[in-house]
Phi, psi and omega in degrees: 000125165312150162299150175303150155329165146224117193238138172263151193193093155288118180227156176283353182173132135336353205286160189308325150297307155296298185309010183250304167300335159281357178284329219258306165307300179348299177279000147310332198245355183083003180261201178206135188261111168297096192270120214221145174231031177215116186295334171301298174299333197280303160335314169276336183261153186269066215242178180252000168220193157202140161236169169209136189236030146263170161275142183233161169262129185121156183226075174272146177263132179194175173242161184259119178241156169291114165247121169267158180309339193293311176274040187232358163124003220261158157314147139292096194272162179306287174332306174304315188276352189292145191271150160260004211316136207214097128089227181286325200269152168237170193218143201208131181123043206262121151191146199107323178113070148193203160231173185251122177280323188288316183282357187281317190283318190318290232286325186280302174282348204272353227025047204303293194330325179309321202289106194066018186276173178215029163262098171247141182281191158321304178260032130109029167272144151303115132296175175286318191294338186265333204307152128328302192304278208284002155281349136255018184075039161274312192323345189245016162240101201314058167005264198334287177308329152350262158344293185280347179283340183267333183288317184279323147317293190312302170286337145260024139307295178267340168235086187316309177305349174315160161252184181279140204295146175234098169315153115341166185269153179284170176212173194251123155233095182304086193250125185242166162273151167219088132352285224222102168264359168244130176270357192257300165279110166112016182264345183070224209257316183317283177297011127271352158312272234301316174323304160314300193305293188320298173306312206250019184239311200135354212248115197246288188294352188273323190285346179263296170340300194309302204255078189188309190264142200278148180283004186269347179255066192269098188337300184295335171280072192259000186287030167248318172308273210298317184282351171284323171313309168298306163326290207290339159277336196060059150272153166236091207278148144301179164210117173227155204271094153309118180232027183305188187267358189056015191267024179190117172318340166292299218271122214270358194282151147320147188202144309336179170256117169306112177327315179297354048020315156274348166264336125341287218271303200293358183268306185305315171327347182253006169224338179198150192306146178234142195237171166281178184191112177260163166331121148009288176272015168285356193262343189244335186235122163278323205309302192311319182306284191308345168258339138310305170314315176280359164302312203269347160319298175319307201290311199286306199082039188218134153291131205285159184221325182283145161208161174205116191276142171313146184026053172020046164306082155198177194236116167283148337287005199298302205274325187306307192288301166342284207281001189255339169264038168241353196131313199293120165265325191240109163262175188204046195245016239238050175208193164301109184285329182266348213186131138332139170099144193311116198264338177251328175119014209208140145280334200277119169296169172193141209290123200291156172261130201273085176304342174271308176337325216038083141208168164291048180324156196303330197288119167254131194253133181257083174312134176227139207286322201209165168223160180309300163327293170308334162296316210264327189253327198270296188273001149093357199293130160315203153263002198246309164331291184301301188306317185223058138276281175004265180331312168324291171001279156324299173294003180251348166280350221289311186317339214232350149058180215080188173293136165216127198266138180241163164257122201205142204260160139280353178263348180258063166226002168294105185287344164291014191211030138115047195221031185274130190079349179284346212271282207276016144307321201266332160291333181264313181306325172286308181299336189290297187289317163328304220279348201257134201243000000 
């Protein structure tokens, strides 16, 4: 494989922002951004393209890129935030009689809106509904990858011998909660409450089924099903583990973890990564994060390194600085509970930037476009409806190619517990997307 480019980028400074926002495009396009503040050196190197986002003395080929003050440490003002729209795209950010593209991708990955906010649901989430995106209509597109494709147009404008950005392939990526891995087996005094319940609602054959049914027919023990899917596709799904302590009614799981359940998670861990799903109160107790996690350690006999926090529960920077001092290199909480579509602007992981800090961290974030949940419940969506958002989706990343993730329960193929037709919605959509290059 050739070296990536290399583009020189004259700027007036450092600061960490930028140099983070030009990390990130870079790697959407495969090139690599030099950052140079001495118009001399910049000017001497043998590089394959150059931008400057000063004014230079001299009449040199170079592109003209925009810089606003936000990326020198400064706020995002109302004004700073107002949308432009061209055609799909949109710009934000004005200045110079142009836009700052770099503070435009900063602005989407750092989640600066997030920071202090008090527009919160019930369990103490940013929605979608509160976004930028989606208050101007963006959320179901990959900005960032836009964004940085358009910074790399501009630039074989001017210098032609550049070669063209070589997306990655796209790839399909399945990923679940394992919540509940039995709705039957292994509840204890919960599963005779909801069995009573079941019975005193009219749900007869569930409330009998319940005490009846063997666990291998267990409506929720669908991991014989999703891994025979995968094999026949050739996907490579995650998987990540409710392993709480049972002491809160959210986290829905068995406590101790039933051996029939720990021979699960170690046999799948040996073909494919497994992550924690931390607890309901991880967001408020971190401590809770490190015991789990090592809970799911015990188990693999691996370091957990993966997480995707329950009811997608977290607060920046707080659960983030959490989970990197437990261990956690990879998260994967990094989308909507109300809504579809990219919450960072990106498909592409990418290192989260620690905003109080002003740094980059180690910590890589995995986005995922949509979950099971947010079709059938939040957005009321059918099962055919729902497939092609799905698809939409897909196809508006298909240019710029990379993971594209999805979030999916193991409960949601029970046709006793309203998930009828979702089963076989979901084998087509995985061949649909498997099969597509």
């Amino acid at each position: 494989m050739p070296p990536a480019p290399e583009i020189a980028v004259l700027a007036p400074h450092r600061h960490p922002r930028l140099r983070y926002a030009l990390a990130e495009a870079g790697r959407s396009v495969g090139w690599r951004f030099r950052l140079v503040t001495e118009e001399d050196k910049w000017l001497s190197l043998d590089v394959s393209g150059k931008a400057s986002l000063q004014e230079i003395s001299g009449d040199f080929i170079y592109t003209k890129w925009f810089l606003h003050p936000f990326l020198a440490g400064g706020d995002a003002g109302a004004k700073d935030l107002e949308v432009s729209e061209e055609g799909e795209m949109s710009y934000f950010f004005a200045v110079g009689g142009g836009y700052d593209l770099l503070a435009c991708i900063f602005y989407v990955l750092s989640r600066y809106e997030e920071y202090g906010t008090t527009e919160v649901d019930e369990h103490g989430r940013f929605t979608a509904a509160g976004s930028h995106a989606w208050r101007n209509d963006y959320l179901h597109l990959p900005v960032v990858r836009m964004w940085a494709l358009e910074l790399a147009t501009r630039l074989r404008g001017d210098f032609p011998d550049l070669p063209a950005p070589q997306p990655p392939a796209f790839t399909f990526r399945p990923t679940y909660d394992i919540d509940l891995l039995w709705a039957w087996q292994h509840r204890g005094l919960r599963g005779i409450a909801a069995g009573l319940r079941d019975a005193l609602t009219g749900e007869f054959g569930r409330a009998v089924s319940r005490f009846t049914t063997s666990p291998a027919e267990d409506p929720y023990l669908t991991l014989p099903f999703l891994e025979s899917l995968h094999q026949r596709e050739r996907l490579k799904p995650l998987y990540f583990w409710l392993l709480a302590d049972g002491k809160d009614p959210r986290d829905t799981n068995p406590y101790p973890i039933p051996p029939g359940q720990t021979s699960w998670i170690s046999r799948l861990a040996e073909q494919h990564p497994s992550g924690i799903h931390p607890s309901y109160h991880t967001m408020d107790r971190p401590a809770l994060i490190r015991e789990e996690a090592k809970r799911l350690s015990t188990i693999t006999g691996r370091e957990t390194a993966h997480s995707r926090q329950h009811w997608l529960r977290f607060r920046l920077p707080e659960t983030y600085r959490d989970l990197r001092q437990a261990g956690i290199t990879h998260e994967y909480s990094m989308g909507y509970a109300d809504a579809v579509g990219w919450r960072a602007g990106t498909n592409q992981p990418f290192h989260w930037y620690d905003l109080e800090q002003e740094a980059a961290t180690g910590l890589l974030v995995h986005p995922f476009a949509a979950m099971d949940v947010t079709l059938k419940n939040y957005l009321a969506l059918d099962t055919e409806p729902a497939k092609q958002l799905i698809l939409t989706l897909a196809n508006a990343i298909r240019p710029y190619g990379g993971d594209f993730a999805l979030l999916w329960h193991n409960s949601s193929f029970a046709e006793a517990y309203g998930w009828a037709g979702w089963r076989e919605m979901y084998e087509e959509l995985a061949r649909e997307l498997a099969g597509k290059d």
